[in-house]
N, CA and C atoms of all chains as a GROMACS GRO file, in nm:
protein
  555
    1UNK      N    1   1.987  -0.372  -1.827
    1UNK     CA    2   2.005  -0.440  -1.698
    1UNK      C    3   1.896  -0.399  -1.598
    2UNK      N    4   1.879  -0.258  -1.618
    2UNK     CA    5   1.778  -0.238  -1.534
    2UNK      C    6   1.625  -0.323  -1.535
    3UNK      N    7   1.616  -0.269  -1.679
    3UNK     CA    8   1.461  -0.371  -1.710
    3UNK      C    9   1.455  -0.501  -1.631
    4UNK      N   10   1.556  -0.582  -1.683
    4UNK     CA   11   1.574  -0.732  -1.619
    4UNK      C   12   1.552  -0.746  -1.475
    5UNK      N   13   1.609  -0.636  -1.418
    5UNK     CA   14   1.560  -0.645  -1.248
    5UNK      C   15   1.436  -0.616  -1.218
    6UNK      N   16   1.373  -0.508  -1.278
    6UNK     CA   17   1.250  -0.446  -1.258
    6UNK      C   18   1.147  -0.542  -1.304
    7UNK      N   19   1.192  -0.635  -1.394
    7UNK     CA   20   1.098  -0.717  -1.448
    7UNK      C   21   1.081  -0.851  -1.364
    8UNK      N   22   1.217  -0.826  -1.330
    8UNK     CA   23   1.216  -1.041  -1.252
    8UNK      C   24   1.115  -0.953  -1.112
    9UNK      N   25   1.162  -0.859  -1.062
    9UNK     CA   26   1.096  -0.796  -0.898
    9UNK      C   27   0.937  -0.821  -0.924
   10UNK      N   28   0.898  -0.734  -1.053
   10UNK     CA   29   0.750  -0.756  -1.092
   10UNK      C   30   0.697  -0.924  -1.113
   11UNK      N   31   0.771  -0.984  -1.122
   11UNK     CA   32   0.704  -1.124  -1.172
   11UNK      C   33   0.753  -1.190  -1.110
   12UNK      N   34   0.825  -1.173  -0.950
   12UNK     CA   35   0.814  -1.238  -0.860
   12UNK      C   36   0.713  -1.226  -0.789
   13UNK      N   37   0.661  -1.094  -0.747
   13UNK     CA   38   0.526  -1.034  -0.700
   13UNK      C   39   0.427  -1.081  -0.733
   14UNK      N   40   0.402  -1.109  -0.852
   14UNK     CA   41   0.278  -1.157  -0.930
   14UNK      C   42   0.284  -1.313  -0.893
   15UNK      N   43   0.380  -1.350  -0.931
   15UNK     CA   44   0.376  -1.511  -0.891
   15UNK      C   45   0.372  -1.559  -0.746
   16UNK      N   46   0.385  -1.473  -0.642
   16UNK     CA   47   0.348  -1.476  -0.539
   16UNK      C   48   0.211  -1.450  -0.466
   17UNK      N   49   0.168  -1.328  -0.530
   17UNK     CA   50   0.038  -1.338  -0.558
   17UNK      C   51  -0.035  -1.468  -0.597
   18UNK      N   52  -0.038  -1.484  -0.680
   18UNK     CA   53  -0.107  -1.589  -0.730
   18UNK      C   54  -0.107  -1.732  -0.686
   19UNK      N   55   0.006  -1.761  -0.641
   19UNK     CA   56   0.056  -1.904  -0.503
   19UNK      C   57  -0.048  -1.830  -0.421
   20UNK      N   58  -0.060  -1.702  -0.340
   20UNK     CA   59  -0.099  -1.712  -0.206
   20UNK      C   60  -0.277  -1.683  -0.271
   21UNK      N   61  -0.340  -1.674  -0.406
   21UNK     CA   62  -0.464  -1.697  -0.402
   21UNK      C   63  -0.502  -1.842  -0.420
   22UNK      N   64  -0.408  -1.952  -0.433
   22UNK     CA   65  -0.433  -2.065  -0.480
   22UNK      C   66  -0.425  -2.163  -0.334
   23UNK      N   67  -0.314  -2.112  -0.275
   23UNK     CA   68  -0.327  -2.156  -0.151
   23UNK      C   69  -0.450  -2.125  -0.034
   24UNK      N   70  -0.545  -1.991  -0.074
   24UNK     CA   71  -0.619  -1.947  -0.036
   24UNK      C   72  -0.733  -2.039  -0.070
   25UNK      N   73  -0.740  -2.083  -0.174
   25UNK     CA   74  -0.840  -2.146  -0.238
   25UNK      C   75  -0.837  -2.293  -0.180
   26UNK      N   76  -0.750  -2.339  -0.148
   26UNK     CA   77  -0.706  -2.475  -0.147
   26UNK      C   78  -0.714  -2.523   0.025
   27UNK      N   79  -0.709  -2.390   0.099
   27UNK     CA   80  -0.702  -2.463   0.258
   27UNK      C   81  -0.847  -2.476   0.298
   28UNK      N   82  -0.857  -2.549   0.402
   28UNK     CA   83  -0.950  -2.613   0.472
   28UNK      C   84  -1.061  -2.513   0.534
   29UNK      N   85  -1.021  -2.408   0.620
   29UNK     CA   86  -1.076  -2.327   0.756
   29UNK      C   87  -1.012  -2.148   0.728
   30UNK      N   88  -1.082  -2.140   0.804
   30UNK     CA   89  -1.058  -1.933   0.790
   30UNK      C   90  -0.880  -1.982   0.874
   31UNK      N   91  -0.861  -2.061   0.951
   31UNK     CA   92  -0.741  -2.061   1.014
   31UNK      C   93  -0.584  -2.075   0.903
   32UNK      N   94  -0.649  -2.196   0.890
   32UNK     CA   95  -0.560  -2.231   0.732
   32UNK      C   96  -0.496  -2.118   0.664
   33UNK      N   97  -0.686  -2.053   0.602
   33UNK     CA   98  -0.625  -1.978   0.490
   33UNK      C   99  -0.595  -1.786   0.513
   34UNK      N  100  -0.580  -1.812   0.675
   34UNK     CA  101  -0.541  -1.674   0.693
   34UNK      C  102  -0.360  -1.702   0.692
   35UNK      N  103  -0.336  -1.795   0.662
   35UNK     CA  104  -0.176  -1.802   0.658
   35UNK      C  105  -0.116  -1.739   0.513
   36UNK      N  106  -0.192  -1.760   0.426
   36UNK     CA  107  -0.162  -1.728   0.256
   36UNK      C  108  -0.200  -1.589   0.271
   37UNK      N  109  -0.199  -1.502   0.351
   37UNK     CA  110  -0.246  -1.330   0.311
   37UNK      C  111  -0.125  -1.286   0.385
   38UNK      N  112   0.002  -1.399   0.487
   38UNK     CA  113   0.106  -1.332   0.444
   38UNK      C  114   0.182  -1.315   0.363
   39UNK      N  115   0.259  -1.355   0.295
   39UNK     CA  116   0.307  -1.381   0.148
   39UNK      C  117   0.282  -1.238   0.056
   40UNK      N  118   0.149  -1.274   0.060
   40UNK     CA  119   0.095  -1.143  -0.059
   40UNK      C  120   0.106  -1.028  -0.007
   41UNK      N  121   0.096  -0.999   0.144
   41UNK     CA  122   0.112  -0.896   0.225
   41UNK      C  123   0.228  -0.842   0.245
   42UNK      N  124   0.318  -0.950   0.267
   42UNK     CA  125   0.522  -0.911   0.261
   42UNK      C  126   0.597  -0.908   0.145
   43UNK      N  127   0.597  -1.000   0.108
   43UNK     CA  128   0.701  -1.055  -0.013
   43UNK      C  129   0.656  -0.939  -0.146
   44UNK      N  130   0.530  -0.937  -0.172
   44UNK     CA  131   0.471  -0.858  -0.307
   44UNK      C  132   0.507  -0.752  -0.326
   45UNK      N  133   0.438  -0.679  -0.188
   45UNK     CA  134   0.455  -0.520  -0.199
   45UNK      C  135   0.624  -0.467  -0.200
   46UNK      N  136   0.695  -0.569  -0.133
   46UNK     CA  137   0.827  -0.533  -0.090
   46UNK      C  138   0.863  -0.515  -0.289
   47UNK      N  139   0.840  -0.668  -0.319
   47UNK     CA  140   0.902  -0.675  -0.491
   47UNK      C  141   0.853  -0.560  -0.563
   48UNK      N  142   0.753  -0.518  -0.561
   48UNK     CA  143   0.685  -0.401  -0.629
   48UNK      C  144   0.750  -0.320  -0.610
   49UNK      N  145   0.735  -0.223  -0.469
   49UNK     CA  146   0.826  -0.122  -0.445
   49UNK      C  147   1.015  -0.123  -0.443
   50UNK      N  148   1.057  -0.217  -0.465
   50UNK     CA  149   1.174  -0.267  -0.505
   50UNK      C  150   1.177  -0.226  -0.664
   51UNK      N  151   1.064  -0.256  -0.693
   51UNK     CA  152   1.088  -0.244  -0.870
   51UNK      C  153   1.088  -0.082  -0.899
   52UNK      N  154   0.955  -0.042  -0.867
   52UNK     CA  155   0.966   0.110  -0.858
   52UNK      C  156   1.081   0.226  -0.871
   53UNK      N  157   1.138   0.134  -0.707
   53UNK     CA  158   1.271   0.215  -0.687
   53UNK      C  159   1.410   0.226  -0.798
   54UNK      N  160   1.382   0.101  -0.853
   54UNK     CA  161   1.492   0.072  -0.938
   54UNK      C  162   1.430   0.117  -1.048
   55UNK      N  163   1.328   0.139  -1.083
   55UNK     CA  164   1.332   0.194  -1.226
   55UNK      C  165   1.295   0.355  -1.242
   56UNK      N  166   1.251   0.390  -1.116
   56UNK     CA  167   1.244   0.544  -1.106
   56UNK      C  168   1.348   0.647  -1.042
   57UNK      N  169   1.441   0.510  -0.928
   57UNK     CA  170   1.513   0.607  -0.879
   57UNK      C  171   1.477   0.638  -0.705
   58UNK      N  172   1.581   0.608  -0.588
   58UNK     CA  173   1.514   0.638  -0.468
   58UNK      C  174   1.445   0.747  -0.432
   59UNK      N  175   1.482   0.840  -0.474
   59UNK     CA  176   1.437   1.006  -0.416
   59UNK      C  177   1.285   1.020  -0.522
   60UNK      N  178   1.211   0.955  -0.565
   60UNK     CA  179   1.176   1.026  -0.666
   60UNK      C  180   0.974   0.988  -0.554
   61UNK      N  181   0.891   1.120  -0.575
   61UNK     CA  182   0.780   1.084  -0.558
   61UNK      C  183   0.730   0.949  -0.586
   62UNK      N  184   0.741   0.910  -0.686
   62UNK     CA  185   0.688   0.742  -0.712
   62UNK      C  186   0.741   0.669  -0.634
   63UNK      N  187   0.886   0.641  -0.588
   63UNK     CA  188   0.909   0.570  -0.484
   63UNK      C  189   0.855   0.560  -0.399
   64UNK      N  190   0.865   0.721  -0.319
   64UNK     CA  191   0.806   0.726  -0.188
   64UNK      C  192   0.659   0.697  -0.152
   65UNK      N  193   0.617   0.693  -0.279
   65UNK     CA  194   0.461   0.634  -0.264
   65UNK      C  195   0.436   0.521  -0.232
   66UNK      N  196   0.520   0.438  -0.316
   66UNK     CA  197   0.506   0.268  -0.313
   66UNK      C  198   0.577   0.224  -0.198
   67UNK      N  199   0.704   0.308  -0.157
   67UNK     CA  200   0.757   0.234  -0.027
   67UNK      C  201   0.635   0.286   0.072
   68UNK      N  202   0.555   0.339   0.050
   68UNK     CA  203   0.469   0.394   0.203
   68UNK      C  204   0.378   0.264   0.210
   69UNK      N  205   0.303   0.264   0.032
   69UNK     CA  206   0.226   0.163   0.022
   69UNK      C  207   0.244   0.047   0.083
   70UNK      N  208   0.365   0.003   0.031
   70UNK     CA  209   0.422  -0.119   0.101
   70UNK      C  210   0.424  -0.126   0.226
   71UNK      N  211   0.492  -0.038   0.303
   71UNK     CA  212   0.524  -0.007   0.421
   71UNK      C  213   0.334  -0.065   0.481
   72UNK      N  214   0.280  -0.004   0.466
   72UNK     CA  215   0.127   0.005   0.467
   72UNK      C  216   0.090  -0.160   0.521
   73UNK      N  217   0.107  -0.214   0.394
   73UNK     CA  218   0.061  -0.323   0.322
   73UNK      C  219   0.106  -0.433   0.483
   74UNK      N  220   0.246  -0.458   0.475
   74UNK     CA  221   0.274  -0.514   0.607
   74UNK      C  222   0.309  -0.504   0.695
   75UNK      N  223   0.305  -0.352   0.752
   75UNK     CA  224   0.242  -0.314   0.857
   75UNK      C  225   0.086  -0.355   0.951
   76UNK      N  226   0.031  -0.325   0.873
   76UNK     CA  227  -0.104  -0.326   0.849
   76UNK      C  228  -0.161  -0.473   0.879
   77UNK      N  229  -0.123  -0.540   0.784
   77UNK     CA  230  -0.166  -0.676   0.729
   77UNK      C  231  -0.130  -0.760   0.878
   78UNK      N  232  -0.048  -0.774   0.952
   78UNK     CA  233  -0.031  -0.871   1.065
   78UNK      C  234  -0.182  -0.831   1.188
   79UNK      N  235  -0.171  -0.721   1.166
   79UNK     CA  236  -0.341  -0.622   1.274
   79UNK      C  237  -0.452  -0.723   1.200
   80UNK      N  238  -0.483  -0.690   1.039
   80UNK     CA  239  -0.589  -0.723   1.027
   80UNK      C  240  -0.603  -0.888   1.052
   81UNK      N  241  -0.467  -0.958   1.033
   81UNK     CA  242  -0.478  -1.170   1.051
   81UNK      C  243  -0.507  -1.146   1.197
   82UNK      N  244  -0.444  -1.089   1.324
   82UNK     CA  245  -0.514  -1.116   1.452
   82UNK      C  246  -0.651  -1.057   1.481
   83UNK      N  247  -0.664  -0.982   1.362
   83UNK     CA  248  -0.838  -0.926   1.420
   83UNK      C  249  -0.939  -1.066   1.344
   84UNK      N  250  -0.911  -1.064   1.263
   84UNK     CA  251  -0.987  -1.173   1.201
   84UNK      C  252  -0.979  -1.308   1.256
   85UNK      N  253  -0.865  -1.352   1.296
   85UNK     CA  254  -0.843  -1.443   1.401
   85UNK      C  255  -0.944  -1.488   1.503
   86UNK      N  256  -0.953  -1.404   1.558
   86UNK     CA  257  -1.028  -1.340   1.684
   86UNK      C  258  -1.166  -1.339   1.661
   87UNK      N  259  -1.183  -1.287   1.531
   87UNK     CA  260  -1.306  -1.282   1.525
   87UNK      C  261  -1.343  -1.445   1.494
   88UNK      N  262  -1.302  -1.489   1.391
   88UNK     CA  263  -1.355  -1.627   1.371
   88UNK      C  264  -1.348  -1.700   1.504
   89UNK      N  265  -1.284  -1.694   1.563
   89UNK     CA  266  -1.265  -1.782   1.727
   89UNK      C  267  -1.349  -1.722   1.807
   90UNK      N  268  -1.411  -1.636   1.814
   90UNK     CA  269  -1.518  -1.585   1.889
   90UNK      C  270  -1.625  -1.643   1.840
   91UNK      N  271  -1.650  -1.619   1.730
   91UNK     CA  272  -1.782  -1.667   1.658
   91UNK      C  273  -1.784  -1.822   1.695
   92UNK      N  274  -1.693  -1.879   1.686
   92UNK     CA  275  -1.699  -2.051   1.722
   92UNK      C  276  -1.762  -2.097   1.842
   93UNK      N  277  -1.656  -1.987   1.935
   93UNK     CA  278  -1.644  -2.081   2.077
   93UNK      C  279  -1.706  -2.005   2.155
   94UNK      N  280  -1.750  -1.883   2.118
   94UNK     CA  281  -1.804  -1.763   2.196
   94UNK      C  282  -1.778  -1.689   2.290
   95UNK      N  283  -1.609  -1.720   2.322
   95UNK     CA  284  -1.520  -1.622   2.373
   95UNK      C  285  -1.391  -1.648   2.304
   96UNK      N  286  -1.303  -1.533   2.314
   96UNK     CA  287  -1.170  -1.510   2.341
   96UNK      C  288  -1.072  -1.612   2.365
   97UNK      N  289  -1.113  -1.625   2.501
   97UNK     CA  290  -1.031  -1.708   2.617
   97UNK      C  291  -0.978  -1.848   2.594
   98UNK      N  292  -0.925  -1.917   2.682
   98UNK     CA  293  -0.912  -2.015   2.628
   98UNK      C  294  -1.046  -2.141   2.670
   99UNK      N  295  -1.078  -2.234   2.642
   99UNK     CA  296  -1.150  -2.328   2.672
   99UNK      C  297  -1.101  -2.393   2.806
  100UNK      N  298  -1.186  -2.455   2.809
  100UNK     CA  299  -1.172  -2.560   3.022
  100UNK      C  300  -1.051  -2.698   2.893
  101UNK      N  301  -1.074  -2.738   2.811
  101UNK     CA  302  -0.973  -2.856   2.752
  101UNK      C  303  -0.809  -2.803   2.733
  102UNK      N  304  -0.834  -2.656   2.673
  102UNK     CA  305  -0.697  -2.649   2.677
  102UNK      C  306  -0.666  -2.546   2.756
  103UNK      N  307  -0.726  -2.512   2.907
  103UNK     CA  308  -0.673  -2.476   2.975
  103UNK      C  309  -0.575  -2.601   3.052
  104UNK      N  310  -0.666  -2.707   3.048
  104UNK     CA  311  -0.621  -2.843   3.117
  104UNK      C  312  -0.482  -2.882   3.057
  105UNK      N  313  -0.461  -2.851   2.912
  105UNK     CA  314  -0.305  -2.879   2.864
  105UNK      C  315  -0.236  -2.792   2.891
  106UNK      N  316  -0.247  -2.637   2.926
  106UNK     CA  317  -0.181  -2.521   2.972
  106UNK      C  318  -0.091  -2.579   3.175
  107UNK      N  319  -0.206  -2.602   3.173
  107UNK     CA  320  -0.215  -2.579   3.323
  107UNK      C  321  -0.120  -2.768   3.389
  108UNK      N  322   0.059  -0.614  -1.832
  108UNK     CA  323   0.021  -0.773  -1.803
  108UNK      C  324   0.030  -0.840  -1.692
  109UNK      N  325   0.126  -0.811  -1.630
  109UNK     CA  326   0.098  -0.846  -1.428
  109UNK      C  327  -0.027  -0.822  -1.373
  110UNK      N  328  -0.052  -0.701  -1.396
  110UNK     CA  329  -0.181  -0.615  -1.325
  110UNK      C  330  -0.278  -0.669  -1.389
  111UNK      N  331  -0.304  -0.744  -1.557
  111UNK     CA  332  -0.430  -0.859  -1.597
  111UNK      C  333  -0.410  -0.987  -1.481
  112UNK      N  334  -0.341  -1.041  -1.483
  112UNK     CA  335  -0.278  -1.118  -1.388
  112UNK      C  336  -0.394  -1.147  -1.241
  113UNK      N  337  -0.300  -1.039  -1.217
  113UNK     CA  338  -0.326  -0.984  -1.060
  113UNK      C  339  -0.499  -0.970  -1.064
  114UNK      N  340  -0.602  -0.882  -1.186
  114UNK     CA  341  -0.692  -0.888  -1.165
  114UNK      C  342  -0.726  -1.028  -1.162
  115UNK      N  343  -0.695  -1.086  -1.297
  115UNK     CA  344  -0.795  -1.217  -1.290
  115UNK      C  345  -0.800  -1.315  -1.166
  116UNK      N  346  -0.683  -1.289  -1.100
  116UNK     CA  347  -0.664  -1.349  -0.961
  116UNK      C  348  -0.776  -1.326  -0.852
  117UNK      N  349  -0.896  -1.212  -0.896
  117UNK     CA  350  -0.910  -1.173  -0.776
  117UNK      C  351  -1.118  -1.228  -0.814
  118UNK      N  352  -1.108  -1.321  -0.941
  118UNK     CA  353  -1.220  -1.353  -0.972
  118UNK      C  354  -1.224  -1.458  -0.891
  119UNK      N  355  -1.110  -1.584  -0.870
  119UNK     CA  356  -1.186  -1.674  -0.754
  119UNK      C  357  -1.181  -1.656  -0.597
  120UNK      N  358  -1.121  -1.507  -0.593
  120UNK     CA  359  -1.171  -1.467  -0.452
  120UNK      C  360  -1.290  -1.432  -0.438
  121UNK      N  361  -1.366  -1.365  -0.486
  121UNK     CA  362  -1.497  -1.286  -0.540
  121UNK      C  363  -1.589  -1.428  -0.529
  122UNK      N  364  -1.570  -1.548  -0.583
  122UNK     CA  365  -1.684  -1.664  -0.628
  122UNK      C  366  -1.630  -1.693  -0.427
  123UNK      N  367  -1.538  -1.764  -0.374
  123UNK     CA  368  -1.514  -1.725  -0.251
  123UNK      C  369  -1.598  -1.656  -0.140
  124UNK      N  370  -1.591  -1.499  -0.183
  124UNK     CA  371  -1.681  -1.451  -0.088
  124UNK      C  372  -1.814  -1.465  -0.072
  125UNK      N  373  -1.855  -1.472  -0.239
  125UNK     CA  374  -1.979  -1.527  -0.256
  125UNK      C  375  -2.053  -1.672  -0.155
  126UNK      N  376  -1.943  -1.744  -0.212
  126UNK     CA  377  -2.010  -1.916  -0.151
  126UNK      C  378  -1.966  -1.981  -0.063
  127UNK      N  379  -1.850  -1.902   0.023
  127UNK     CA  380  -1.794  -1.998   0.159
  127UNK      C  381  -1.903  -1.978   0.251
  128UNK      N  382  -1.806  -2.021   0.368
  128UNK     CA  383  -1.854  -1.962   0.471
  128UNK      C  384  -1.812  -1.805   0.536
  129UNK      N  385  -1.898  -1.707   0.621
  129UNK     CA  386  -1.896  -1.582   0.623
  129UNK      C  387  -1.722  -1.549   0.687
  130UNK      N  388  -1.656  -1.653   0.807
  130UNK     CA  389  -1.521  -1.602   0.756
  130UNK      C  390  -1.413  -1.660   0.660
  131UNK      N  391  -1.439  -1.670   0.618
  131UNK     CA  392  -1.397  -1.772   0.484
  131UNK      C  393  -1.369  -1.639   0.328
  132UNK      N  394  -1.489  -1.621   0.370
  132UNK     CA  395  -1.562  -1.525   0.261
  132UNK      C  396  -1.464  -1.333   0.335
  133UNK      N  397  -1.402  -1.346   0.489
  133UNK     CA  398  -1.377  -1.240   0.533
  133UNK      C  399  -1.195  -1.213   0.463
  134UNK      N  400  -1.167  -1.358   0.509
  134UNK     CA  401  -0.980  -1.379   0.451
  134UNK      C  402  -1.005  -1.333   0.305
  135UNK      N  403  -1.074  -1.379   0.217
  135UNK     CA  404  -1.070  -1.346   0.130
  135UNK      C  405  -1.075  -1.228   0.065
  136UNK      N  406  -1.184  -1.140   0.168
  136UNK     CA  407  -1.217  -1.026   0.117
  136UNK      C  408  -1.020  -0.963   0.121
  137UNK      N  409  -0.984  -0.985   0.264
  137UNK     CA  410  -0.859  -0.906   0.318
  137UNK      C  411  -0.786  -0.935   0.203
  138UNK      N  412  -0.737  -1.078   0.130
  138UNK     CA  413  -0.668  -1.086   0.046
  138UNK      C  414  -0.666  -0.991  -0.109
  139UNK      N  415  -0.798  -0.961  -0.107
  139UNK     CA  416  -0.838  -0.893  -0.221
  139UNK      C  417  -0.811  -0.761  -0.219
  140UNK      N  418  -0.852  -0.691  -0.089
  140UNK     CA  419  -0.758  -0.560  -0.042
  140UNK      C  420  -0.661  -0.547  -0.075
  141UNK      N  421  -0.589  -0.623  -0.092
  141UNK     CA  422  -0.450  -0.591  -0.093
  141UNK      C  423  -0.380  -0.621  -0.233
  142UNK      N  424  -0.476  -0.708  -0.336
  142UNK     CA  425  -0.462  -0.728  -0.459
  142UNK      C  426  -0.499  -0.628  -0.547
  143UNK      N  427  -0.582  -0.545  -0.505
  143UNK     CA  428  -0.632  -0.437  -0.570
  143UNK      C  429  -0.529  -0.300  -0.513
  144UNK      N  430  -0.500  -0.330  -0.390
  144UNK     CA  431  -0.392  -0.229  -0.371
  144UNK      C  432  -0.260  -0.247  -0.465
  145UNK      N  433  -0.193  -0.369  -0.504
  145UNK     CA  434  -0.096  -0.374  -0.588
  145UNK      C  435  -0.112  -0.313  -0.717
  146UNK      N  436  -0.275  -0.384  -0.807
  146UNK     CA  437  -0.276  -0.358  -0.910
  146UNK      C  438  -0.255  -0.198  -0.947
  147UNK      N  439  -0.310  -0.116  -0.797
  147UNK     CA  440  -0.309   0.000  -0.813
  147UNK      C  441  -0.203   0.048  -0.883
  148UNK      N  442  -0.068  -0.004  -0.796
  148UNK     CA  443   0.040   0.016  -0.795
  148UNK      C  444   0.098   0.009  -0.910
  149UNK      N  445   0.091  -0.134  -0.932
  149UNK     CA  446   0.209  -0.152  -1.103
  149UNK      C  447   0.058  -0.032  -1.220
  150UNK      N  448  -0.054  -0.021  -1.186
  150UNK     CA  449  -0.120   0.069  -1.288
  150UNK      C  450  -0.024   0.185  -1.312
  151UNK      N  451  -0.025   0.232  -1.158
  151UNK     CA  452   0.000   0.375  -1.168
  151UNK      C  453   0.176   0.387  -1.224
  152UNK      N  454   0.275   0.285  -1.206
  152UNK     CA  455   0.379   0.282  -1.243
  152UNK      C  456   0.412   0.247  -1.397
  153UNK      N  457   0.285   0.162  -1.453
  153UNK     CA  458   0.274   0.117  -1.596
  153UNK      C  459   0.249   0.253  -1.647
  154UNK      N  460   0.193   0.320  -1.626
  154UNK     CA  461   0.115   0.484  -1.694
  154UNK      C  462   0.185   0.582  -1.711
  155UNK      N  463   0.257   0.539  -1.581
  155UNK     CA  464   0.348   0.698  -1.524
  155UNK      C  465   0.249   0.779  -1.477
  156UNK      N  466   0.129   0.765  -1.428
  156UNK     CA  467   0.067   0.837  -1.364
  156UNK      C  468   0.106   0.878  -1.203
  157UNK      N  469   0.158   1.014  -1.164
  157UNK     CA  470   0.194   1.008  -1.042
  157UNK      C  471   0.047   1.011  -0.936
  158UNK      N  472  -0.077   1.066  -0.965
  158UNK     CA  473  -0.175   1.058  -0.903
  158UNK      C  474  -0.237   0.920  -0.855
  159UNK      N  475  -0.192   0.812  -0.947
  159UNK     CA  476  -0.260   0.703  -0.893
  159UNK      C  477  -0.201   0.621  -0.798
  160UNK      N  478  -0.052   0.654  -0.759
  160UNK     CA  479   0.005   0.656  -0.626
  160UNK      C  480  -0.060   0.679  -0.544
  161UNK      N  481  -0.151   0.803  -0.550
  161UNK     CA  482  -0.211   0.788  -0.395
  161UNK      C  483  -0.349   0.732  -0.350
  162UNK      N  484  -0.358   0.635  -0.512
  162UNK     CA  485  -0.524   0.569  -0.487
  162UNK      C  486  -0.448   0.463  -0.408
  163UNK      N  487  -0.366   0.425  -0.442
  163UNK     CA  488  -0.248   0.274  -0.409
  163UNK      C  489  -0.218   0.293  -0.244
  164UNK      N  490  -0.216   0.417  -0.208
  164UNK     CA  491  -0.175   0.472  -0.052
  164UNK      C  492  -0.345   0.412  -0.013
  165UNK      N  493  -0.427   0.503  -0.037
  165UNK     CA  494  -0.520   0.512   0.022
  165UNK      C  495  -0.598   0.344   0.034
  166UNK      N  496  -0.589   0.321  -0.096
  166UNK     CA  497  -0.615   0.204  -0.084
  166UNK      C  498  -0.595   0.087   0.013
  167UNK      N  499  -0.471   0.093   0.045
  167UNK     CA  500  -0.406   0.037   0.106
  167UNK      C  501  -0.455   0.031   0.284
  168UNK      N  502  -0.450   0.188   0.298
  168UNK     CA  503  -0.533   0.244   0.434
  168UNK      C  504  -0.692   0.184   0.450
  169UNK      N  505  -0.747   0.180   0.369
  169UNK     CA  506  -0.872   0.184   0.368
  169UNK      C  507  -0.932   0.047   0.364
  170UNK      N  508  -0.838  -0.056   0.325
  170UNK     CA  509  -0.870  -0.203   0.278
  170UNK      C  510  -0.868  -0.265   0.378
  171UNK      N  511  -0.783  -0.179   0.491
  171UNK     CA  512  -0.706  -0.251   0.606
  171UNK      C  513  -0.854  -0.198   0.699
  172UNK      N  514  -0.874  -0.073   0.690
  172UNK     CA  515  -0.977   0.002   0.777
  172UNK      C  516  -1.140  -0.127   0.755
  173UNK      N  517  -1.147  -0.177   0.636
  173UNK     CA  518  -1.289  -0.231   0.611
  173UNK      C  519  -1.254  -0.366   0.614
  174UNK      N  520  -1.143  -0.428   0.667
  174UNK     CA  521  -1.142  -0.537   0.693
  174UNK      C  522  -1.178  -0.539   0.876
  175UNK      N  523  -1.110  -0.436   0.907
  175UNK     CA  524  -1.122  -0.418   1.033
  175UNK      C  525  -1.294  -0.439   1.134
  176UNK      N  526  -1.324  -0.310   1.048
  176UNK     CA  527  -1.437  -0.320   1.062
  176UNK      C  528  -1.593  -0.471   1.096
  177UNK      N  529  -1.547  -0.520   0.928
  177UNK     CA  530  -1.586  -0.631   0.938
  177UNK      C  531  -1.581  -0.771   1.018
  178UNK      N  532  -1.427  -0.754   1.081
  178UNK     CA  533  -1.427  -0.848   1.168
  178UNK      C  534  -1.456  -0.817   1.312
  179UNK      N  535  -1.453  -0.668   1.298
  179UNK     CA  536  -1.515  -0.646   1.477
  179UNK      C  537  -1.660  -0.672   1.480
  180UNK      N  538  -1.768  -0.655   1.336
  180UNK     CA  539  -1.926  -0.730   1.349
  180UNK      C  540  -1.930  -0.833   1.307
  181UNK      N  541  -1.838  -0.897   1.259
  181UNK     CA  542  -1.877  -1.064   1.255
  181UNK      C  543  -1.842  -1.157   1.360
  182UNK      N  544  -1.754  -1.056   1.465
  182UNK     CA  545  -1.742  -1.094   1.632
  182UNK      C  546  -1.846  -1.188   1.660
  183UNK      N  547  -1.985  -1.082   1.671
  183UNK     CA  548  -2.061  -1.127   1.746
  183UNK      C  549  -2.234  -1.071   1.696
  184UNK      N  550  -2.221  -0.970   1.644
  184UNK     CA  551  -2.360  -0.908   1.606
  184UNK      C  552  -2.414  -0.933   1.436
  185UNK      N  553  -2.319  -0.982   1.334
  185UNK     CA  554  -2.412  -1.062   1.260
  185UNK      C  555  -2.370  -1.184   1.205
   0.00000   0.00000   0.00000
């Protein structure tokens, strides 16, 4: 029984993975395809370290590695989509801020 | 076999960074960070190696650190 869990957790991960490189592949703009690096960033690491736990056991060093990893993974991962964000929108428009057009829809 | 998987996944990110455009080529890199941080993972759990847990930590730290990086100079200076 255990295997069966540890196995479906692992090959949900993987298959999520692999949706969010295909979806990566498939969108239009850095905007698009910064949406597919959540997925792989949440859902994966969580299934992984889910699997871990269940086949090693909560208390055990290997856990605590992979839950950190994970922990890591999307933690982490929402910092690096608004830095990159930012950066591509800088590079475009050559600020930050918002533009005089959609300040005009703000305002 | 996940972790073959998971690598071969990370060959049309790689053709990606190669031939998009430079942030195009940046998402991708981030995505790959974090694919190589997994594989770490199911490696070191396929092996039973407890040491490669902490390539999977570090990894993890560090993927995030050189994505960072990269998008604070593709801001504006190259």
């Amino acid at each position: 029984m255990t295997e069966v869990v540890v196995w479906i957790l692992v090959v949900l991960g993987t298959v999520v993975q692999v949706l969010s490189v295909l979806g990566l592949l498939l969108a239009r703009d850095p905007y698009d395809r910064l949406h597919f690096t959540g997925p792989a960033s949440t859902i994966a690491p969580v299934a992984f370290a889910l699997a871990v736990i269940v086949d090693e056991g909560p208390v055990t060093q290997a856990a605590v590695k992979s839950v950190l990893t994970a922990l890591a993974l999307v933690v982490l991962n929402g910092v690096l989509v608004h830095a990159t964000a930012r950066a591509a929108r800088i590079r475009e428009h050559g600020s930050w801020g918002l533009l005089p057009e959609e300040r005009a829809g703000v305002d | 076999m996940c972790a073959a998987v998971l690598l071969a996944s990370l060959a049309p990110l790689i053709v990606l960074c190669a031939r998009a455009p430079v942030m195009d080529g940046l998402v991708a890199l981030n995505l790959a960070g974090t694919i190589v941080t997994l594989v770490l993972l199911l490696l070191a759990q396929g092996t039973h190696r407890q040491p490669f847990f902490d390539l999977a930590v570090v990894s993890a730290v560090l993927s995030f650190a050189g994505g960072l990086a990269f998008a604070r100079f593709l801001e504006r200076w190259v």
